[in-house]
KOLVODO-411372 format. One record per residue (C-alpha): residue number from 1; chain; residue in three letters; x, y, z. Coordinates in steps of 0.2 Angstrom, whole numbers. Layout:
N
- i,ch,aa,px,py,pz
- NUM,A,Ala,X,Y,Z
...
# end
This chain:
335
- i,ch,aa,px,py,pz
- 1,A,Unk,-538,300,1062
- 2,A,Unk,-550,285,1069
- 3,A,Unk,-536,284,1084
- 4,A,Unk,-537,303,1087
- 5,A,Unk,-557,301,1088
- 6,A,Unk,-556,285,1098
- 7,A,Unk,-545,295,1111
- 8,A,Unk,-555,311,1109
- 9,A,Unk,-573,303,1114
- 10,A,Unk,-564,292,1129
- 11,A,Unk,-557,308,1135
- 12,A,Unk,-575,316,1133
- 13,A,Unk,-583,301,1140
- 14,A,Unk,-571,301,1157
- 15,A,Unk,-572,321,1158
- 16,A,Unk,-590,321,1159
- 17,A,Unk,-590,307,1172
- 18,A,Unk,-581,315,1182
- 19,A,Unk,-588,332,1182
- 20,A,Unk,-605,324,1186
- 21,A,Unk,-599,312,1200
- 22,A,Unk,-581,321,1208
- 23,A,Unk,-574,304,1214
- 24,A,Unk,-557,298,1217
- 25,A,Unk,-561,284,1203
- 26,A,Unk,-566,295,1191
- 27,A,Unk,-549,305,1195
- 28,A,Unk,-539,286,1194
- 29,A,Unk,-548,285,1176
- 30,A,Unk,-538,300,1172
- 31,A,Unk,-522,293,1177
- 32,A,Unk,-525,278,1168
- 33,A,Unk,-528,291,1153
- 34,A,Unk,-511,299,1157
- 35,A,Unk,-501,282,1155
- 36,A,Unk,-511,277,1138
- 37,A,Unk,-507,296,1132
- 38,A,Unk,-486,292,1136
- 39,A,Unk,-487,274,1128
- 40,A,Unk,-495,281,1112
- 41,A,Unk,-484,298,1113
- 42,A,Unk,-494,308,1113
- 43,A,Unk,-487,326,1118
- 44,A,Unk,-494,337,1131
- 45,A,Unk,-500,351,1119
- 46,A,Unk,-511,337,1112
- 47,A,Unk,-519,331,1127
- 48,A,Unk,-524,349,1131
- 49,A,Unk,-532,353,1114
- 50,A,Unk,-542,336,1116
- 51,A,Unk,-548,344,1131
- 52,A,Unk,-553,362,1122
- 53,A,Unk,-562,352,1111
- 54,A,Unk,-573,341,1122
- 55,A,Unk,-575,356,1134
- 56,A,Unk,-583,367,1118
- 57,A,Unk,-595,350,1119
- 58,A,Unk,-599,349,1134
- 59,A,Unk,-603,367,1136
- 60,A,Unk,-607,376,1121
- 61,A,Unk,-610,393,1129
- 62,A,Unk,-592,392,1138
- 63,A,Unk,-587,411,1141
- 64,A,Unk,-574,416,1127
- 65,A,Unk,-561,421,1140
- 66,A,Unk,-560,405,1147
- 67,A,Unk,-556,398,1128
- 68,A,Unk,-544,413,1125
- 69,A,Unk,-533,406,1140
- 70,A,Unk,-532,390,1134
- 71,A,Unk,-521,396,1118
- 72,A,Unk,-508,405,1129
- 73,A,Unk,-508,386,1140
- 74,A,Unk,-504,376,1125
- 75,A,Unk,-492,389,1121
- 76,A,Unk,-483,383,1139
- 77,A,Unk,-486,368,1134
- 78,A,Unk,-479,365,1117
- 79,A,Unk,-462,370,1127
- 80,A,Unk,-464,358,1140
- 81,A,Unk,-467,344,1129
- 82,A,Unk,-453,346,1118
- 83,A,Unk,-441,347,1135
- 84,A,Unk,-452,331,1141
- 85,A,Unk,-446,322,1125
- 86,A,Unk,-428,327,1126
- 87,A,Unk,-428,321,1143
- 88,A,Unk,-437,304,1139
- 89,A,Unk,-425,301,1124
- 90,A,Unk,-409,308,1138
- 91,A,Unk,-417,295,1152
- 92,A,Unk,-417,280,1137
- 93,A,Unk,-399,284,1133
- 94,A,Unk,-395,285,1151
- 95,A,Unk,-403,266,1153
- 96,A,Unk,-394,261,1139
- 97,A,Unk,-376,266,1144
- 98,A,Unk,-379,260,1162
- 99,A,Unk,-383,243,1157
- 100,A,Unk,-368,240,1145
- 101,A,Unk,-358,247,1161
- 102,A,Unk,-364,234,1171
- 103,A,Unk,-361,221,1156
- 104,A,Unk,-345,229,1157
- 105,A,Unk,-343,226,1175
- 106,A,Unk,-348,210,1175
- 107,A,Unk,-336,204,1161
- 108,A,Unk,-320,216,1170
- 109,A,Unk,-325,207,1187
- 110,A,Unk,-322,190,1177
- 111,A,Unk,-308,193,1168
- 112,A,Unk,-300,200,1185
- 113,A,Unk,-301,185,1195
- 114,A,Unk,-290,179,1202
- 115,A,Unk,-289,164,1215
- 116,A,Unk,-281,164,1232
- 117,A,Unk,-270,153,1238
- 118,A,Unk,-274,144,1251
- 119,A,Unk,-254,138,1257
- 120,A,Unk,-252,133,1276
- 121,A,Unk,-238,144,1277
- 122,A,Unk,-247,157,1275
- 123,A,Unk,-265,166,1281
- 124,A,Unk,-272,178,1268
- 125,A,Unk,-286,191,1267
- 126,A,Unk,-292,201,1252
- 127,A,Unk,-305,214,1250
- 128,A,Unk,-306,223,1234
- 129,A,Unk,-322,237,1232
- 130,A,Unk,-325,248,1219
- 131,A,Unk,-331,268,1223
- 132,A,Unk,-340,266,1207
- 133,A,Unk,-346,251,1198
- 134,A,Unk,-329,248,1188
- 135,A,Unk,-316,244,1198
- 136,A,Unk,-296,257,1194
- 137,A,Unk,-289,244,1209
- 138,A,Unk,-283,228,1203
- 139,A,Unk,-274,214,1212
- 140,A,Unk,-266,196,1207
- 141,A,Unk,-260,181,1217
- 142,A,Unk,-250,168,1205
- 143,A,Unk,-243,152,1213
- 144,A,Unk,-226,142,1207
- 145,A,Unk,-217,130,1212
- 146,A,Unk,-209,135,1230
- 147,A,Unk,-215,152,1225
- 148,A,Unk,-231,166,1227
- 149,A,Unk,-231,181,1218
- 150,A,Unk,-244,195,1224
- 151,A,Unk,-247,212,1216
- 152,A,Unk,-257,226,1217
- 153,A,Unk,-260,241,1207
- 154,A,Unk,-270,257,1205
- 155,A,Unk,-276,268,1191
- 156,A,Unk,-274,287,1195
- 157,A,Unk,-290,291,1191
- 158,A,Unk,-309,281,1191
- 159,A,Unk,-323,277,1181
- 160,A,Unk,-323,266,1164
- 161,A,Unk,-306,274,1158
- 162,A,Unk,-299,264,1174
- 163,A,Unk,-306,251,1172
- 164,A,Unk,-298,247,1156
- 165,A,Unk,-281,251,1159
- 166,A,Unk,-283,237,1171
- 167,A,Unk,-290,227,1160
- 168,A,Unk,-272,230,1150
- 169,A,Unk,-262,228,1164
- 170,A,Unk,-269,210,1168
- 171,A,Unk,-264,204,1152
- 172,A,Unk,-247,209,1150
- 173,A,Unk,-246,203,1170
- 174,A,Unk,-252,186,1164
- 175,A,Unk,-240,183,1150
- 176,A,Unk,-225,191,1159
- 177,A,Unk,-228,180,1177
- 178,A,Unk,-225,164,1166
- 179,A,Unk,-208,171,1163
- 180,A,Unk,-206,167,1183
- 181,A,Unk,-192,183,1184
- 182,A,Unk,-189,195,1201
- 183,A,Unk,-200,210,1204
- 184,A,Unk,-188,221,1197
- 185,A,Unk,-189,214,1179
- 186,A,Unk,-205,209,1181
- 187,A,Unk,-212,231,1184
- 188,A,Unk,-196,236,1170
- 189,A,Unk,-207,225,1156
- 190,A,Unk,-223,231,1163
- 191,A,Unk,-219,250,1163
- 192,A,Unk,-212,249,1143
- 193,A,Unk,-228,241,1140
- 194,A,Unk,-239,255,1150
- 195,A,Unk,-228,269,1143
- 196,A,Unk,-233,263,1125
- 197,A,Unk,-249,260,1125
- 198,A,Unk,-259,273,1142
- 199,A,Unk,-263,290,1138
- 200,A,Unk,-248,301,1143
- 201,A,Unk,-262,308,1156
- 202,A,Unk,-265,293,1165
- 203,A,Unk,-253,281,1176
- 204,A,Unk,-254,267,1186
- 205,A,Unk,-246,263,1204
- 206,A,Unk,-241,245,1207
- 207,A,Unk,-233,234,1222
- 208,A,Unk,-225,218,1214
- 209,A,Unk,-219,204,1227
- 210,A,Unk,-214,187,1225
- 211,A,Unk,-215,174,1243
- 212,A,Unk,-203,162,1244
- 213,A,Unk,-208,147,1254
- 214,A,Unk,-194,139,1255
- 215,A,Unk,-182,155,1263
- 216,A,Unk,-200,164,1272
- 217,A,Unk,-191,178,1261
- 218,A,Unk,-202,191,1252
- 219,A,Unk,-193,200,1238
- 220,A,Unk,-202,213,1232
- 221,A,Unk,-202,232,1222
- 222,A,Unk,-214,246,1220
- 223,A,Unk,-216,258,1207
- 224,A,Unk,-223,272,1215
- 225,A,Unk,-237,262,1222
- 226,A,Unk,-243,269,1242
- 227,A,Unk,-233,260,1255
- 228,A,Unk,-240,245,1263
- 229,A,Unk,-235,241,1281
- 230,A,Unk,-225,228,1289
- 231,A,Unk,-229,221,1308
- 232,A,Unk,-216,212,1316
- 233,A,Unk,-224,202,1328
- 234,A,Unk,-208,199,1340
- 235,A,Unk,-209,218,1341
- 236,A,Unk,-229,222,1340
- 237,A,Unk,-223,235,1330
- 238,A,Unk,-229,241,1314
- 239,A,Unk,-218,249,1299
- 240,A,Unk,-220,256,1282
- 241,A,Unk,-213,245,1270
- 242,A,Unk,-197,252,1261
- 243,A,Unk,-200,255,1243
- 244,A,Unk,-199,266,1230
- 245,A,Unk,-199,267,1211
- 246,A,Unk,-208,280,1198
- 247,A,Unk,-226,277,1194
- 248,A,Unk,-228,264,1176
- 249,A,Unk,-229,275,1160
- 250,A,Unk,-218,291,1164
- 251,A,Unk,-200,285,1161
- 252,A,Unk,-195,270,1147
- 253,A,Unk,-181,268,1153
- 254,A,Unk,-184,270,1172
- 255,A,Unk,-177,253,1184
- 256,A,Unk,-184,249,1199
- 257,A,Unk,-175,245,1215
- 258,A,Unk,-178,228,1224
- 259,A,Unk,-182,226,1242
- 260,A,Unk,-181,210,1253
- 261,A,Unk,-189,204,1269
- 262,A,Unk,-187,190,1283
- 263,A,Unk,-205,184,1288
- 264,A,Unk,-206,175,1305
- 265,A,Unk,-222,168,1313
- 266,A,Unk,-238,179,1318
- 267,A,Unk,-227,192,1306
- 268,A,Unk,-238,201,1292
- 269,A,Unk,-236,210,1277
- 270,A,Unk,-252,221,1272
- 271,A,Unk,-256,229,1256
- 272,A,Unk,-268,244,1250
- 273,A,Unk,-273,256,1238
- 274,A,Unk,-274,273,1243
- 275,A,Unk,-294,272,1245
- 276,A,Unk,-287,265,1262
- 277,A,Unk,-276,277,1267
- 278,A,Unk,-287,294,1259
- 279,A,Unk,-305,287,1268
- 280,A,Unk,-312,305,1273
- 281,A,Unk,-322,309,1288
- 282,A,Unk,-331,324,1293
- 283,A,Unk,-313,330,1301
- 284,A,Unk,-302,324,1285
- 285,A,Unk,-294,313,1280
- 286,A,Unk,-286,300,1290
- 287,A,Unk,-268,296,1294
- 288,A,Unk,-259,280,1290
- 289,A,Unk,-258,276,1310
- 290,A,Unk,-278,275,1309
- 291,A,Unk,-275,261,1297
- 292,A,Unk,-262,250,1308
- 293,A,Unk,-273,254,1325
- 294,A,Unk,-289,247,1316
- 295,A,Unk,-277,233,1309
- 296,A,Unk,-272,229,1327
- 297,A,Unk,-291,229,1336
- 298,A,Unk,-293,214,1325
- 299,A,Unk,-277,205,1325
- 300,A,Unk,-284,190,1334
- 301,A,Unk,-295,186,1320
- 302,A,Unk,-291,176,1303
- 303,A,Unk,-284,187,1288
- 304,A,Unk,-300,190,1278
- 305,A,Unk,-311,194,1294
- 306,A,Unk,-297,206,1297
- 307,A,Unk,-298,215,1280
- 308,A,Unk,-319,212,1281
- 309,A,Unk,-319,221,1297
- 310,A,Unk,-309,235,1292
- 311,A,Unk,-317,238,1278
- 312,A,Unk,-334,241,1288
- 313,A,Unk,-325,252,1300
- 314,A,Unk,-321,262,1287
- 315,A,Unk,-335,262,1276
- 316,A,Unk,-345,270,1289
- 317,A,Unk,-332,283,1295
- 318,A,Unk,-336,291,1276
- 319,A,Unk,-356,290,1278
- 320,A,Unk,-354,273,1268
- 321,A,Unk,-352,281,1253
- 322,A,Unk,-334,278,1245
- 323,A,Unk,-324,293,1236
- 324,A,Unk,-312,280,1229
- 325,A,Unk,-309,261,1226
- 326,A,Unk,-305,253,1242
- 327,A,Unk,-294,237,1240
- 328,A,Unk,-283,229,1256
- 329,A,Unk,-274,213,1257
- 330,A,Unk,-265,204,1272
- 331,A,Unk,-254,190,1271
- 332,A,Unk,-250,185,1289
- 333,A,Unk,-235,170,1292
- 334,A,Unk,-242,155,1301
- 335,A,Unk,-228,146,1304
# end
């Protein structure tokens, strides 16, 4: 009760001062009343039958009326500050859950990394950007002896349930790369793994290749993963790269058909996700030929200014906002 008077003869004491004066500090005081009322919770209802009550101080001969029309105002108000509560309590919870996502990010962007090699046989680029702030694309580089496996993967969907299958699928890729097996087994295991433990609503796209450095042979198999593209140099020519092979999690039993590919120098062997190939513009979405003819305006630069550049190009075309996680990797032969 001592609070409630405390509050009720500041009120009266910044009321009268500003009635007497009209200043704009007068009016500051009663902002600074406002945040003192928020910290102390008080509700709006309140605030306005401290002010009845100071007024019927102030001026005792206050025409009834103007009295009356204060009951139908804390009537408005009593609604308003129940909806101002809910929406304090909503915006606490709302603070809450977005800093455990970014815990959450911070912890998935550790557990994603991966190093890239740095082999003189080869020149590679990566750039991997989430459209929200947990990342569905994933992508891994493992070296062995004579050996570099690359692979790339993509959740059909976004957001935190993404971001865990992931998670999953970095695991079971770190335990079955030690095996050192062809792309083929390597996306058979992954996919009975997938199949038993995703949602039958969600699958996941994935490019598995393995670099030999010995043969400048790339063997490699997709399972349903969107097509990278191949440039021959000899040629100047881009092409898709032949694959195909159902997405992990649908089929058990499913076997996935292995590819191989002769690298030669200047050649190059880029990768995506379909954040590439789906960027949106005010005309639509693009077409895979925007993708190689933007690959080509930077071909005289090293692989990751490439990818950097690219990425910027198509950053603005969407109003730099992505729609979907936006992951590109070239591996370009040196010599």
């Amino acid at each position: 009760m001592a609070f409630d008077d405390d509050i009720q003869m500041k009120y009266k004491e910044m009321l009268a001062n500003y009635i007497q004066e009209l200043t704009e500090q007068a009016l500051y005081e009663g902002q600074r009343f406002s945040w003192k009322a928020i910290e102390h919770k008080i509700p709006p209802e309140e605030i306005i039958n401290i002010h009845l009550k100071v007024l019927k101080e102030l001026f005792p001969d206050i025409p009834k009326k103007i009295l009356d029309s204060f009951d139908f105002l804390l009537e408005v108000m009593v609604g308003y500050g129940l909806a101002y509560q809910e929406h304090q309590f909503l915006r606490g919870r709302q603070l809450e859950l977005k800093s455990e996502i970014e815990i959450a990010a911070n912890v998935q962007q550790a557990l994603l990394q991966t190093n890239i090699p740095k082999v003189e046989e080869l020149d590679i680029g990566v750039i991997s950007v989430p459209a929200k702030i947990m990342n569905g694309d994933y992508y891994q580089f493992a070296e062995h002896e004579n050996t570099m496996s690359v692979a790339i993967a993509d959740v059909i969907g976004k957001g935190i349930p993404a971001a865990l299958c992931i998670s999953m699928i970095k695991y079971a890729m770190d335990s079955l790369l030690e095996s050192r097996q062809n792309p083929s087994y390597i996306l058979e295991n992954l996919n009975r793994v997938v199949e038993q433990n995703i949602d039958v609503n969600m699958f996941i796209t994935m490019f598995f290749g393995k670099y030999d450095f010995r043969t400048n042979k790339i063997t490699y198999a997709s399972a349903g993963h969107e097509p990278g593209f191949y440039y021959c140099a000899s040629e100047d020519h881009f092409y898709d790269l032949q694959s195909k092979g159902l997405v992990l999690g649908v089929d058990r039993q499913v076997k996935y058909e292995q590819y191989e590919l002769n690298l030669f120098q200047n050649d190059m062997i880029i990768l995506l996700s379909d954040g590439v190939t789906e960027t949106r513009t005010k005309e639509g979405f693009i077409d895979r030929a925007a993708v190689t003819s933007a690959i080509r305006a930077h071909l005289h630069l090293p692989a990751q200014q490439i990818v950097e550049n690219i990425y910027k190009d198509f950053e603005k075309m969407q109003g730099f906002q992505l729609r979907d996680d936006f992951t590109l990797i070239i591996m370009k032969k040196n010599v």
